[in-house]
Predicted model as a PDB file, atoms N, CA, C, CB and O in Angstrom, pLDDT in the B-factor column:
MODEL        1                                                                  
ATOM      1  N   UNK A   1      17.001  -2.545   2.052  1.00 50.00           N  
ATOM      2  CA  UNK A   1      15.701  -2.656   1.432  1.00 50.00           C  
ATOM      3  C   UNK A   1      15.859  -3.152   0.006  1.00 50.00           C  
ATOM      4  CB  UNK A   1      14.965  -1.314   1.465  1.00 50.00           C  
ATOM      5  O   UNK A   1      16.938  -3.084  -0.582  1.00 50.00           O  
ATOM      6  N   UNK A   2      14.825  -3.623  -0.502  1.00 54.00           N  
ATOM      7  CA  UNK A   2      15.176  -4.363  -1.799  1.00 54.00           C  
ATOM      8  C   UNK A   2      14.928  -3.013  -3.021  1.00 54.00           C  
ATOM      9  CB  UNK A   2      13.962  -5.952  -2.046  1.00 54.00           C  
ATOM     10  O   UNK A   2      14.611  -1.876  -2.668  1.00 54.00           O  
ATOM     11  N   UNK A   3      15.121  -3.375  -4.316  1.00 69.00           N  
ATOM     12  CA  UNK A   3      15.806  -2.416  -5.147  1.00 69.00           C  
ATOM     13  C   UNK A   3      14.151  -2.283  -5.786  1.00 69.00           C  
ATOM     14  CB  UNK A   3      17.381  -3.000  -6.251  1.00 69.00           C  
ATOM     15  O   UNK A   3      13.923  -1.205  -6.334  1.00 69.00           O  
ATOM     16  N   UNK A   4      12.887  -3.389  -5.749  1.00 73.00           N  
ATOM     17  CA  UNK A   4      11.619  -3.389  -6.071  1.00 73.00           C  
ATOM     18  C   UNK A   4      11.122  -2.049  -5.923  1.00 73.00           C  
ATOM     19  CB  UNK A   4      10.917  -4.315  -5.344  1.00 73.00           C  
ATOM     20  O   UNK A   4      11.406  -1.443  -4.890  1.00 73.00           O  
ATOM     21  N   UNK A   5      10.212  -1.337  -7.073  1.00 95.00           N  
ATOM     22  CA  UNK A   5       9.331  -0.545  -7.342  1.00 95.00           C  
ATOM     23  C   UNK A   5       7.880  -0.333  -6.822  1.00 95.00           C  
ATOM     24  CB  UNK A   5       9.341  -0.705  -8.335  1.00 95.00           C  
ATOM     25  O   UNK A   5       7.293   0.732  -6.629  1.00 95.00           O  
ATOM     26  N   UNK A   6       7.456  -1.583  -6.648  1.00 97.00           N  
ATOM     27  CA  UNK A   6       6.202  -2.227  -6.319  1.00 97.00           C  
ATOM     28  C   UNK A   6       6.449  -3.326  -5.182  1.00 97.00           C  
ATOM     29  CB  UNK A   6       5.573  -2.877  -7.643  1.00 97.00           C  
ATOM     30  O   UNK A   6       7.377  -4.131  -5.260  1.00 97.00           O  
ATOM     31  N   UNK A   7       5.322  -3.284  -3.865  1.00 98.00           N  
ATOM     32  CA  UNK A   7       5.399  -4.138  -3.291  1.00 98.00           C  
ATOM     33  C   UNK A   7       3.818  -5.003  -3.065  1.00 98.00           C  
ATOM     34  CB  UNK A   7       6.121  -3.618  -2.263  1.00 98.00           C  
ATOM     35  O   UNK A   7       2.850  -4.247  -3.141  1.00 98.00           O  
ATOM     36  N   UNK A   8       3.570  -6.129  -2.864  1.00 98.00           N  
ATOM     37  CA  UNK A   8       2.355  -6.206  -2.107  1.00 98.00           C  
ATOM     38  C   UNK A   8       2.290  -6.392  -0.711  1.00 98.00           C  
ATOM     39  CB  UNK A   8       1.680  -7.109  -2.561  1.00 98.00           C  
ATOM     40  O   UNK A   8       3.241  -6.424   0.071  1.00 98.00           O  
ATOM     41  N   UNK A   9       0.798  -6.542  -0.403  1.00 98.00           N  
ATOM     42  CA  UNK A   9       0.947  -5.879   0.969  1.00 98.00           C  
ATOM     43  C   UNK A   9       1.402  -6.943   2.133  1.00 98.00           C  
ATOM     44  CB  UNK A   9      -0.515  -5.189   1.386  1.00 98.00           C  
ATOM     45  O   UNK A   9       1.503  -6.571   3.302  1.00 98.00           O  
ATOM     46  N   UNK A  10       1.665  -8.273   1.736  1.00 98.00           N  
ATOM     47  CA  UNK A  10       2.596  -8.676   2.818  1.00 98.00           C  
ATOM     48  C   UNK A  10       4.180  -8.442   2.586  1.00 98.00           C  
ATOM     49  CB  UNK A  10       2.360 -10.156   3.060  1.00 98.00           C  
ATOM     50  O   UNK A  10       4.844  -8.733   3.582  1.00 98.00           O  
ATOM     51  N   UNK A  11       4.894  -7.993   1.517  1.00 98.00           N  
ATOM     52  CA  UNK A  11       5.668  -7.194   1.242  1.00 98.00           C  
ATOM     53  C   UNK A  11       6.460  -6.341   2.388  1.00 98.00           C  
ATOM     54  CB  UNK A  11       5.009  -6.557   0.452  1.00 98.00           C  
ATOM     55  O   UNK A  11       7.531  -6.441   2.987  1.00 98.00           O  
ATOM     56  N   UNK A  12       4.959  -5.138   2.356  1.00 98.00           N  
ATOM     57  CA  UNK A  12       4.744  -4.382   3.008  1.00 98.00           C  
ATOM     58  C   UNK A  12       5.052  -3.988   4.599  1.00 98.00           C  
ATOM     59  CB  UNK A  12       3.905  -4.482   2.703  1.00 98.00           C  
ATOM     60  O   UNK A  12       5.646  -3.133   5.256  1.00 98.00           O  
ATOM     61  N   UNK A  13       4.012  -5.534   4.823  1.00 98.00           N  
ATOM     62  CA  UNK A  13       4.279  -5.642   6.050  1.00 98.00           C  
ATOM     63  C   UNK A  13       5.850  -5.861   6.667  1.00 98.00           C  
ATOM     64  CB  UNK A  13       3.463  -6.613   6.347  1.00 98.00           C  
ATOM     65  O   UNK A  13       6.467  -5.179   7.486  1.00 98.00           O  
ATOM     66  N   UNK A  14       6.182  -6.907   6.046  1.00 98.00           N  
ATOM     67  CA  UNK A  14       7.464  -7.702   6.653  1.00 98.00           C  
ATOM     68  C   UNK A  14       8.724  -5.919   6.151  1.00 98.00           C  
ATOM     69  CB  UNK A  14       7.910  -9.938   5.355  1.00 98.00           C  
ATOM     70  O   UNK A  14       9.935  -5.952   6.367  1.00 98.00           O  
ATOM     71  N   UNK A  15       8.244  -5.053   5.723  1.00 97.00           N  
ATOM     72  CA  UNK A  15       9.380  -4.446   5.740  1.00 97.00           C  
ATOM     73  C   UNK A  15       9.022  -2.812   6.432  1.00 97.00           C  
ATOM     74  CB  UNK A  15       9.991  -4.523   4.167  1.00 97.00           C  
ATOM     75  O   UNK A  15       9.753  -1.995   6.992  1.00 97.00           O  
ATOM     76  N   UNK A  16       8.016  -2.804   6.197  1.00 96.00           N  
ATOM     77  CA  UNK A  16       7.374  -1.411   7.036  1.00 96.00           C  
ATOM     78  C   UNK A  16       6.506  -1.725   8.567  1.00 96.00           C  
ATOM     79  CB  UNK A  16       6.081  -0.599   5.863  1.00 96.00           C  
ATOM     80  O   UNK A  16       6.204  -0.928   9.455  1.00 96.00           O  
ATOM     81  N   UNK A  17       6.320  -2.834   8.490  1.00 97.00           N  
ATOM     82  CA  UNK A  17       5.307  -3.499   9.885  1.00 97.00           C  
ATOM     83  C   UNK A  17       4.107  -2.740  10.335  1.00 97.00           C  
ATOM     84  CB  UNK A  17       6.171  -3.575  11.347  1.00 97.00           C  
ATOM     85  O   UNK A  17       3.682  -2.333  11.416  1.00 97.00           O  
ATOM     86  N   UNK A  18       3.586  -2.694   8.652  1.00 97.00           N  
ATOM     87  CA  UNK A  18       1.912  -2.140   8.980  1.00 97.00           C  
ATOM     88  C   UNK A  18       1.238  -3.770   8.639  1.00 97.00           C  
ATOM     89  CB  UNK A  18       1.125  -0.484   7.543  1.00 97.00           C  
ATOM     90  O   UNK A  18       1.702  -4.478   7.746  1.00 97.00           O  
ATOM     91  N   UNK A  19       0.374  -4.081   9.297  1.00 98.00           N  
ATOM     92  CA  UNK A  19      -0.187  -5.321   8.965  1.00 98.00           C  
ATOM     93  C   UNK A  19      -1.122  -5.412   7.959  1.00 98.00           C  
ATOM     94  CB  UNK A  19      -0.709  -5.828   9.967  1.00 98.00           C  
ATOM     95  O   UNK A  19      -1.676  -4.333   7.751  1.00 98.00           O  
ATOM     96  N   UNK A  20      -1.422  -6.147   7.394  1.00 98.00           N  
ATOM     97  CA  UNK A  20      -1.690  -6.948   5.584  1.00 98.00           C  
ATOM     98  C   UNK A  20      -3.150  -6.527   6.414  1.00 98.00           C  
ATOM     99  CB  UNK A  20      -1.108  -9.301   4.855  1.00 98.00           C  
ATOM    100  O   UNK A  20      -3.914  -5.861   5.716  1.00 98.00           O  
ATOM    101  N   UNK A  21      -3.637  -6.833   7.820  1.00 98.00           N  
ATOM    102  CA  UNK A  21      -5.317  -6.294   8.178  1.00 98.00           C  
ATOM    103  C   UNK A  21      -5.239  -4.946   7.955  1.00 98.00           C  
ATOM    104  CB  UNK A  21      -5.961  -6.515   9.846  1.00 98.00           C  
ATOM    105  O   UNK A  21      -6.076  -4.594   7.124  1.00 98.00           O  
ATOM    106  N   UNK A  22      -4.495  -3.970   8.415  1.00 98.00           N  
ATOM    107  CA  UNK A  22      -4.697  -3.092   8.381  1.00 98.00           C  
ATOM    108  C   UNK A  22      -4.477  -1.774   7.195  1.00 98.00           C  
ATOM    109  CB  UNK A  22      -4.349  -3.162   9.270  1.00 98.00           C  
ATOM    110  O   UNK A  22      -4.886  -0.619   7.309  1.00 98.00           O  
ATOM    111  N   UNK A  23      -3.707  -2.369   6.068  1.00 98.00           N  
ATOM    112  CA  UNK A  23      -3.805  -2.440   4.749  1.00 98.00           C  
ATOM    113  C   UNK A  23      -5.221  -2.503   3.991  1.00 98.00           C  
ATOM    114  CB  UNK A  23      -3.078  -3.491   4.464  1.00 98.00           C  
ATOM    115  O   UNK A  23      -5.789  -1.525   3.506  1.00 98.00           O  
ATOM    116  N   UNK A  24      -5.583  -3.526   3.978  1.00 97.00           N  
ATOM    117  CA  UNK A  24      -6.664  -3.870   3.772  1.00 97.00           C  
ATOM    118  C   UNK A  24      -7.976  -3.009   4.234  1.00 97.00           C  
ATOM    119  CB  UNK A  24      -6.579  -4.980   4.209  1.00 97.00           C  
ATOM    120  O   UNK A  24      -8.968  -2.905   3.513  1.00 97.00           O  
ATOM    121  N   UNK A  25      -7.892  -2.572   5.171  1.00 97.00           N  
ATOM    122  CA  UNK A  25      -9.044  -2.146   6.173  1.00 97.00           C  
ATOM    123  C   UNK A  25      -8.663  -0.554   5.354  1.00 97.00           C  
ATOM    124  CB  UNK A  25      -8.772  -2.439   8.348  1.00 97.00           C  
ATOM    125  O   UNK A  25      -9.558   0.290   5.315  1.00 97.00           O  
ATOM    126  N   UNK A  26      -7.699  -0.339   4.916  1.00 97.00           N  
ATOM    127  CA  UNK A  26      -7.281   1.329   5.283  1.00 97.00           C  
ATOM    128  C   UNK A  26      -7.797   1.551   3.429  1.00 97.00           C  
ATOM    129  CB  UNK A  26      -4.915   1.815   5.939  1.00 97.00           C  
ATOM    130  O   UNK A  26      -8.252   2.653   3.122  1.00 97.00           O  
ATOM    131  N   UNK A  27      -7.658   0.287   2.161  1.00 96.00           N  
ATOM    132  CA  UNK A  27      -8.110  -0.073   1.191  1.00 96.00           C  
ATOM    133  C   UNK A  27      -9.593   0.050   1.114  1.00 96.00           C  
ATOM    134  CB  UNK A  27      -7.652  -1.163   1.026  1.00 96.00           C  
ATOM    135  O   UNK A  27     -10.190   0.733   0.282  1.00 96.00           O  
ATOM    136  N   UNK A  28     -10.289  -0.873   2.320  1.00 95.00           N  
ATOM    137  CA  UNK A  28     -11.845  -0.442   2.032  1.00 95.00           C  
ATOM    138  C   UNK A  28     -12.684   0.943   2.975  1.00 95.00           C  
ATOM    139  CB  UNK A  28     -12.743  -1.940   2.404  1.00 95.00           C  
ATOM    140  O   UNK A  28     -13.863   1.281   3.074  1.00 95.00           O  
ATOM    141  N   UNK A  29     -11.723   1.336   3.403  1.00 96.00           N  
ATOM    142  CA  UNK A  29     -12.017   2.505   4.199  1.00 96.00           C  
ATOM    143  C   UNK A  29     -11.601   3.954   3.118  1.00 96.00           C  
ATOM    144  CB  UNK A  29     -10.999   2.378   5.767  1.00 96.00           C  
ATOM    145  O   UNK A  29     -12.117   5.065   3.243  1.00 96.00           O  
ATOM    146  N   UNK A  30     -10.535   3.567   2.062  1.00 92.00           N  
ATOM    147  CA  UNK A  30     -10.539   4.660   1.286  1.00 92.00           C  
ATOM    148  C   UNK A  30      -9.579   5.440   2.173  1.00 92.00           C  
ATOM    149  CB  UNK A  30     -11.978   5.290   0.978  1.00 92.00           C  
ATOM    150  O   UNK A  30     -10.142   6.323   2.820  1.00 92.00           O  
ATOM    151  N   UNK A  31      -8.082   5.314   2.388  1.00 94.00           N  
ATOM    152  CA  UNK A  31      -7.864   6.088   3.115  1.00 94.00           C  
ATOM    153  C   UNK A  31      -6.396   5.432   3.487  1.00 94.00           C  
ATOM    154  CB  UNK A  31      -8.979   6.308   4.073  1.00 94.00           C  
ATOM    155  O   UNK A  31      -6.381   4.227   3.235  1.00 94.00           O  
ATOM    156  N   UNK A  32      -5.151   5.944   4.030  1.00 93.00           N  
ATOM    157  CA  UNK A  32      -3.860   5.166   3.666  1.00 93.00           C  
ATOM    158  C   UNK A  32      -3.333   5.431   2.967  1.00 93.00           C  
ATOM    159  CB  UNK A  32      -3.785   4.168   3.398  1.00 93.00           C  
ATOM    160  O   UNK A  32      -3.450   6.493   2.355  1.00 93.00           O  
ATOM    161  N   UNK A  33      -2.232   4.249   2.696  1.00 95.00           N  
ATOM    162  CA  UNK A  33      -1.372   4.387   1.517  1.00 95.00           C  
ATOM    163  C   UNK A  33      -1.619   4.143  -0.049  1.00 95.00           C  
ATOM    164  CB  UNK A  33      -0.456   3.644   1.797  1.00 95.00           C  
ATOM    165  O   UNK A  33      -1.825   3.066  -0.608  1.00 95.00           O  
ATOM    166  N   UNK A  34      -1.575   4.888  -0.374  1.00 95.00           N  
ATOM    167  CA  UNK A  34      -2.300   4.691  -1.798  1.00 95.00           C  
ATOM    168  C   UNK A  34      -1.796   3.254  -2.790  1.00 95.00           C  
ATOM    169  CB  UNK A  34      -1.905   6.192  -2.734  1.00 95.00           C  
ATOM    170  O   UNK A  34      -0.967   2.447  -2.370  1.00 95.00           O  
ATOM    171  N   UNK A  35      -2.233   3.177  -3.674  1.00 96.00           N  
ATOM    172  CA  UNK A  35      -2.118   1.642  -4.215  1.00 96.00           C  
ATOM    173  C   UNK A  35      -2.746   1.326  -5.712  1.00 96.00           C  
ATOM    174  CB  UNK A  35      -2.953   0.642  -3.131  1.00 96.00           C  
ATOM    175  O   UNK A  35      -3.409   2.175  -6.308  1.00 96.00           O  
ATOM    176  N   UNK A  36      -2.520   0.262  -6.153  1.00 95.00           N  
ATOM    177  CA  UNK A  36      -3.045   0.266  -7.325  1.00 95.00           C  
ATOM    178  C   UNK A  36      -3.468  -1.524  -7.389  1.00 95.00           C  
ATOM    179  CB  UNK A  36      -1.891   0.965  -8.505  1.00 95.00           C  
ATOM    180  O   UNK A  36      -3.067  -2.409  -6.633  1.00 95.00           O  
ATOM    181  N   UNK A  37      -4.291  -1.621  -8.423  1.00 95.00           N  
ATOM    182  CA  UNK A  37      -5.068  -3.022  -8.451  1.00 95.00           C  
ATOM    183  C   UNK A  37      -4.252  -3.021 -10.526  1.00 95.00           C  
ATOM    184  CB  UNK A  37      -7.645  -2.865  -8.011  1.00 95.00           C  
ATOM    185  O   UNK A  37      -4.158  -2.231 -11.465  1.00 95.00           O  
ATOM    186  N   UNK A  38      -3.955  -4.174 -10.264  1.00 94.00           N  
ATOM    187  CA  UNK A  38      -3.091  -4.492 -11.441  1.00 94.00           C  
ATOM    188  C   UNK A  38      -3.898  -5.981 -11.663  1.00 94.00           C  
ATOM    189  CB  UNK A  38      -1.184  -4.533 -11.091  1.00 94.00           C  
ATOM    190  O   UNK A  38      -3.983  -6.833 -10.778  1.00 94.00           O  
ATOM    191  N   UNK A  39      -4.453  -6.108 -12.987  1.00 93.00           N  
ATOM    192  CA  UNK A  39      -5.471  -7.657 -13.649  1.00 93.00           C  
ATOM    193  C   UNK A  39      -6.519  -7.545 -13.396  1.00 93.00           C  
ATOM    194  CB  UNK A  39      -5.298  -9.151 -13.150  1.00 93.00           C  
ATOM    195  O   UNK A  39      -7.074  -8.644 -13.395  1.00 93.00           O  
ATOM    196  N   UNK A  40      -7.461  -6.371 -13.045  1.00 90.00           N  
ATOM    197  CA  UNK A  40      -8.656  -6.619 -12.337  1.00 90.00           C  
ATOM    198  C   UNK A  40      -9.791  -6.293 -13.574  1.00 90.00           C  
ATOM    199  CB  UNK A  40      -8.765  -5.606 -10.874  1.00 90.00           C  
ATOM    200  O   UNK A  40      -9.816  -5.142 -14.009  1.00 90.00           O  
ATOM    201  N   UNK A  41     -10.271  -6.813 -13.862  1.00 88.00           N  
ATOM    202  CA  UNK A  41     -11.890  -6.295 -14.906  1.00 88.00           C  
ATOM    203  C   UNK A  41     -12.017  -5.175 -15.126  1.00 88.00           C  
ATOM    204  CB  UNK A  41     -13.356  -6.477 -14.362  1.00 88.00           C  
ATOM    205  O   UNK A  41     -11.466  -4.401 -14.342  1.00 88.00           O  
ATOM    206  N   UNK A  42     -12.665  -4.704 -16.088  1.00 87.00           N  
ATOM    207  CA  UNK A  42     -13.143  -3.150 -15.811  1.00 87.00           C  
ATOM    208  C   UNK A  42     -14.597  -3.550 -15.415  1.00 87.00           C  
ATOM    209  CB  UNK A  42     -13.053  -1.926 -17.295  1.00 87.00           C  
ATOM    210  O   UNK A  42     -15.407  -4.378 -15.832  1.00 87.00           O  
ATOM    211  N   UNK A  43     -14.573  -2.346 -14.159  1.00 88.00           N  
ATOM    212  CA  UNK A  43     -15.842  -2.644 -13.539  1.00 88.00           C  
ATOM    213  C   UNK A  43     -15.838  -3.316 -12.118  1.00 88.00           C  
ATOM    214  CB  UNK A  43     -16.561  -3.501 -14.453  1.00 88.00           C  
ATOM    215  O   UNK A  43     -16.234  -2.773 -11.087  1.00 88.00           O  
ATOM    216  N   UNK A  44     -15.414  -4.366 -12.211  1.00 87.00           N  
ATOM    217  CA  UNK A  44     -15.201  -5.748 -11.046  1.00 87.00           C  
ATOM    218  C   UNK A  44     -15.133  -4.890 -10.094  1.00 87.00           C  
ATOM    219  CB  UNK A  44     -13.768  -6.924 -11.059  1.00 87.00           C  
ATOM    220  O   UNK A  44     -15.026  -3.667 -10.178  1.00 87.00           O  
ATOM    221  N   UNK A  45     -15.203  -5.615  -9.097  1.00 86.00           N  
ATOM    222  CA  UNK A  45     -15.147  -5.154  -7.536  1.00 86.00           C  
ATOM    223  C   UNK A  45     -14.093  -6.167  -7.078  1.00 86.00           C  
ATOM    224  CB  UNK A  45     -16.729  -5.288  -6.581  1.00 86.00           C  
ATOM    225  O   UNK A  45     -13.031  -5.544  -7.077  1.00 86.00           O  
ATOM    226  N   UNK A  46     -13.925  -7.139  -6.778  1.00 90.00           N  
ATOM    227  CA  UNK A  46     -12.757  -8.109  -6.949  1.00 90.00           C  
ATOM    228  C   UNK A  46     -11.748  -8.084  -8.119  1.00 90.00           C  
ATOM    229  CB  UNK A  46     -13.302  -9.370  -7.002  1.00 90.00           C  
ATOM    230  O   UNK A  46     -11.600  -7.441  -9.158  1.00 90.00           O  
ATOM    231  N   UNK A  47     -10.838  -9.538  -7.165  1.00 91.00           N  
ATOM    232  CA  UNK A  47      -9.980 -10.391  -8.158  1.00 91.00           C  
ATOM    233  C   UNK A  47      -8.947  -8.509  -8.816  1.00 91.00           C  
ATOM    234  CB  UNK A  47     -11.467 -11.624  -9.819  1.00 91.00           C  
ATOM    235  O   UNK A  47      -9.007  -7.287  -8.685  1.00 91.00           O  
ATOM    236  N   UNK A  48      -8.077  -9.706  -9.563  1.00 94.00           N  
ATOM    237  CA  UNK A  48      -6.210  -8.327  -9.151  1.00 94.00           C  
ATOM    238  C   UNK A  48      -5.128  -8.821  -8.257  1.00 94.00           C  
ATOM    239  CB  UNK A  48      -6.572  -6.563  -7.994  1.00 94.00           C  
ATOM    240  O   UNK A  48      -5.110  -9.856  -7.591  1.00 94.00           O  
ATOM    241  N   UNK A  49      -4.140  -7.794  -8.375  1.00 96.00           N  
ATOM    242  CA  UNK A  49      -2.878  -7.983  -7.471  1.00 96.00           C  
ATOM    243  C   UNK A  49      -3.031  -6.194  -7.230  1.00 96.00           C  
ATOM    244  CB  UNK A  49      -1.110  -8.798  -8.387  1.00 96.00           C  
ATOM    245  O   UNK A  49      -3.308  -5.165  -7.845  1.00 96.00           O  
ATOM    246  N   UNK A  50      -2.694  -6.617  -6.082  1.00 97.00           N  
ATOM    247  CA  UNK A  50      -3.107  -4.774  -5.296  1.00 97.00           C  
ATOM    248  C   UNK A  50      -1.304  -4.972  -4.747  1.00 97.00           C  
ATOM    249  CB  UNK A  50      -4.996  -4.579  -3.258  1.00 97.00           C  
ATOM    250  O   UNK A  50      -0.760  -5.993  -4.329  1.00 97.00           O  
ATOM    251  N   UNK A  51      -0.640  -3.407  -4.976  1.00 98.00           N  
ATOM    252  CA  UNK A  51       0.420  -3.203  -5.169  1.00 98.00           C  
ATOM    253  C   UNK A  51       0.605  -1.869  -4.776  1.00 98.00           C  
ATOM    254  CB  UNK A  51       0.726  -3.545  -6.293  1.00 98.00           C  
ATOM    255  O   UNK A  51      -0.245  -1.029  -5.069  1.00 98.00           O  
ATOM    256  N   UNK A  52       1.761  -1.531  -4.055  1.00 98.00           N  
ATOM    257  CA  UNK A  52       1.980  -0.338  -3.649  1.00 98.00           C  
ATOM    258  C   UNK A  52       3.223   0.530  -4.094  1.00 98.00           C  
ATOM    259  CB  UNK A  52       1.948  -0.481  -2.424  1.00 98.00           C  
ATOM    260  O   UNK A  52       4.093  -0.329  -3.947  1.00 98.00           O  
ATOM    261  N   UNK A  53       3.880   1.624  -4.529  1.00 97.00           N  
ATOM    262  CA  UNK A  53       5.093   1.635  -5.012  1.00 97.00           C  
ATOM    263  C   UNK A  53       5.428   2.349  -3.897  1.00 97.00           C  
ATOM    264  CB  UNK A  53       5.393   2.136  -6.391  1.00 97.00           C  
ATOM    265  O   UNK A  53       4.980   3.307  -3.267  1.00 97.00           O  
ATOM    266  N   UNK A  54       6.907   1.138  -3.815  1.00 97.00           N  
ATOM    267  CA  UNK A  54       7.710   2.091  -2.855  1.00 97.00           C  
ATOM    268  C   UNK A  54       7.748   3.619  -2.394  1.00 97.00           C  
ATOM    269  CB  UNK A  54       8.744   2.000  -3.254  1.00 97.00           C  
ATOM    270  O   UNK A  54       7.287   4.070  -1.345  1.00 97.00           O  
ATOM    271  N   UNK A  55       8.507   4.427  -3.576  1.00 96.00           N  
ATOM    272  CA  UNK A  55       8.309   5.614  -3.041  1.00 96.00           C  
ATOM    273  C   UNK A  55       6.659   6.427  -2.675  1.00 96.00           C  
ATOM    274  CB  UNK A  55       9.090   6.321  -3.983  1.00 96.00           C  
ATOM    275  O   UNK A  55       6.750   7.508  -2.093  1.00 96.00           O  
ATOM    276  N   UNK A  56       5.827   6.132  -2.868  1.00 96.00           N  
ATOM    277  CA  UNK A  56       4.699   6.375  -2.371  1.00 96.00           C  
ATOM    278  C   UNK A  56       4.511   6.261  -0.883  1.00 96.00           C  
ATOM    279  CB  UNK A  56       3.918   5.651  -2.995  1.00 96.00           C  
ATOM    280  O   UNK A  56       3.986   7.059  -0.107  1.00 96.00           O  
ATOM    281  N   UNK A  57       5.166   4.851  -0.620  1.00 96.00           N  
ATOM    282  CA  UNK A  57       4.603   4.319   0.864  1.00 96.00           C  
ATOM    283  C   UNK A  57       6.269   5.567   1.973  1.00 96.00           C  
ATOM    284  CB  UNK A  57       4.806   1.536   1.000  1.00 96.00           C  
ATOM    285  O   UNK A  57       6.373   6.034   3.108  1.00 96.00           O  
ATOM    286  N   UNK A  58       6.832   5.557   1.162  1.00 95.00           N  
ATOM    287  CA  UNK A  58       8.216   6.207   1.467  1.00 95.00           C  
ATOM    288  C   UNK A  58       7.654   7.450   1.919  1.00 95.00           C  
ATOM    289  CB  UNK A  58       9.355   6.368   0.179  1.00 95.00           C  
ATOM    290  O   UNK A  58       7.712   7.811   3.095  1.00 95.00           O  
ATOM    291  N   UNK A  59       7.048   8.186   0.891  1.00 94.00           N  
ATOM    292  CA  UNK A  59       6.665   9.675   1.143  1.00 94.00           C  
ATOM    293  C   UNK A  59       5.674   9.858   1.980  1.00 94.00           C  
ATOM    294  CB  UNK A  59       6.283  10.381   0.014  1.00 94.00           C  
ATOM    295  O   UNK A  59       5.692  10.725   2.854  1.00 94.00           O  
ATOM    296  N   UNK A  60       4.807   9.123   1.799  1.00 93.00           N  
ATOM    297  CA  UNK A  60       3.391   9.185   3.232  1.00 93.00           C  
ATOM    298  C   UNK A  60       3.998   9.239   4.384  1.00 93.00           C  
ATOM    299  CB  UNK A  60       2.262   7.733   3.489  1.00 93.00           C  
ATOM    300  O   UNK A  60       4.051  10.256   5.076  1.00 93.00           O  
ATOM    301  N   UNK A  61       4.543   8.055   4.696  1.00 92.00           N  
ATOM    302  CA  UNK A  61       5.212   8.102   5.934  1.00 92.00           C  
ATOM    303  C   UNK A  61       5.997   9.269   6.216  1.00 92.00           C  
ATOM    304  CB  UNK A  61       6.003   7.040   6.050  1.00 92.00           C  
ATOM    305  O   UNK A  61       5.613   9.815   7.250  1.00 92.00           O  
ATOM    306  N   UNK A  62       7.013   9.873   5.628  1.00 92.00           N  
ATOM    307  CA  UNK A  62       7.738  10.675   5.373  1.00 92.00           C  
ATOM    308  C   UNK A  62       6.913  11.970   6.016  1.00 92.00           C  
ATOM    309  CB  UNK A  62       8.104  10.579   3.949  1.00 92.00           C  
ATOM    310  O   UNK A  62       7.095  12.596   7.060  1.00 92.00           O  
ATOM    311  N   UNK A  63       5.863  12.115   4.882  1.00 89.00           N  
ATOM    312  CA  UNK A  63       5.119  13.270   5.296  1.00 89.00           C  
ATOM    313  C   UNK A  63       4.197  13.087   6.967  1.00 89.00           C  
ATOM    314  CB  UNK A  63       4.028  13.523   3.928  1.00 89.00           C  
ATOM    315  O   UNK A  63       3.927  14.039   7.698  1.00 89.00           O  
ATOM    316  N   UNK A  64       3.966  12.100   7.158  1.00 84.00           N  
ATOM    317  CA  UNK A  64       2.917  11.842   8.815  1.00 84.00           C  
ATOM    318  C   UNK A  64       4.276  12.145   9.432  1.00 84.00           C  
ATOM    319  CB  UNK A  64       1.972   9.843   9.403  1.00 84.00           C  
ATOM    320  O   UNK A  64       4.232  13.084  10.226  1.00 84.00           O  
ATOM    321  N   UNK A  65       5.247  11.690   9.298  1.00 82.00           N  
ATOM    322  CA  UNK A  65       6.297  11.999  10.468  1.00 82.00           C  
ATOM    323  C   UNK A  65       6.543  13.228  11.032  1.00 82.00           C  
ATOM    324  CB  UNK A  65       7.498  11.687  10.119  1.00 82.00           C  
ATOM    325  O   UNK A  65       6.555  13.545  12.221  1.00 82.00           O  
ATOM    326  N   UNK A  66       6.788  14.058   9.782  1.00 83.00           N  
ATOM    327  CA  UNK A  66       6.842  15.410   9.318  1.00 83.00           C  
ATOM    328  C   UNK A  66       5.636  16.620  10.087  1.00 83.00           C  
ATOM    329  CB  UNK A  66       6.591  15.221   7.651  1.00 83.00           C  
ATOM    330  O   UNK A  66       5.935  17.728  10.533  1.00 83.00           O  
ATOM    331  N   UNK A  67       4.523  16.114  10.062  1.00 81.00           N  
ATOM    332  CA  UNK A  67       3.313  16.393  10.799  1.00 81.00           C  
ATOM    333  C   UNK A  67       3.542  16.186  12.243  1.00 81.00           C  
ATOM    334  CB  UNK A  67       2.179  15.546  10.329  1.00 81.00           C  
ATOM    335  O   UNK A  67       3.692  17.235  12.869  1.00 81.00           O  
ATOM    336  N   UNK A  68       3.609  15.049  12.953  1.00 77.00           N  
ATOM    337  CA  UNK A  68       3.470  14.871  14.087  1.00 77.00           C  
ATOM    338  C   UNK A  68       5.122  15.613  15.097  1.00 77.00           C  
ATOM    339  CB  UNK A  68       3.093  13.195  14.073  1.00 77.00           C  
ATOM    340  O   UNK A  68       5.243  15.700  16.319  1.00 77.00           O  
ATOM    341  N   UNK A  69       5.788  15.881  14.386  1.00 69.00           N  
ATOM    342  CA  UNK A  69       6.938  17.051  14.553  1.00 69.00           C  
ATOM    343  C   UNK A  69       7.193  18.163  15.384  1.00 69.00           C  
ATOM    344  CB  UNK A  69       6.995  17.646  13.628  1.00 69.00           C  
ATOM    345  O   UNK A  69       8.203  18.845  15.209  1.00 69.00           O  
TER     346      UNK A  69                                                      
ENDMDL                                                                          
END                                                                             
């Protein structure tokens, strides 16, 4: 895995194989892997680079695994 802090979400995909739709969907559904919007307005609803940090996406998973156990 690469040594990156931050990924975006085709990133994401190509290394966890959740798809960039379903990212997205899990983004406007409020709900997922948590994330952050980096350049965006204050205020805006658009526009940004939406970014996830590794260990975040590490521990979610981590923890659902942990659950379904």
């Amino acid at each position: 895995m690469s040594n990156k802090k931050f990924l975006r979400p085709k990133e994401v995909e190509e290394i966890y194989s959740i798809k960039v739709s379903t990212l997205a969907k899990q983004r406007r559904g409020r709900y997922g892997l948590p994330f952050v919007v980096v350049g965006r307005k204050k205020n805006a609803q658009r526009g940004g680079v939406i970014l996830y940090n590794v260990d975040d996406i590490n521990d979610r998973l981590n923890d659902q695994r942990r659950s379904t156990l």
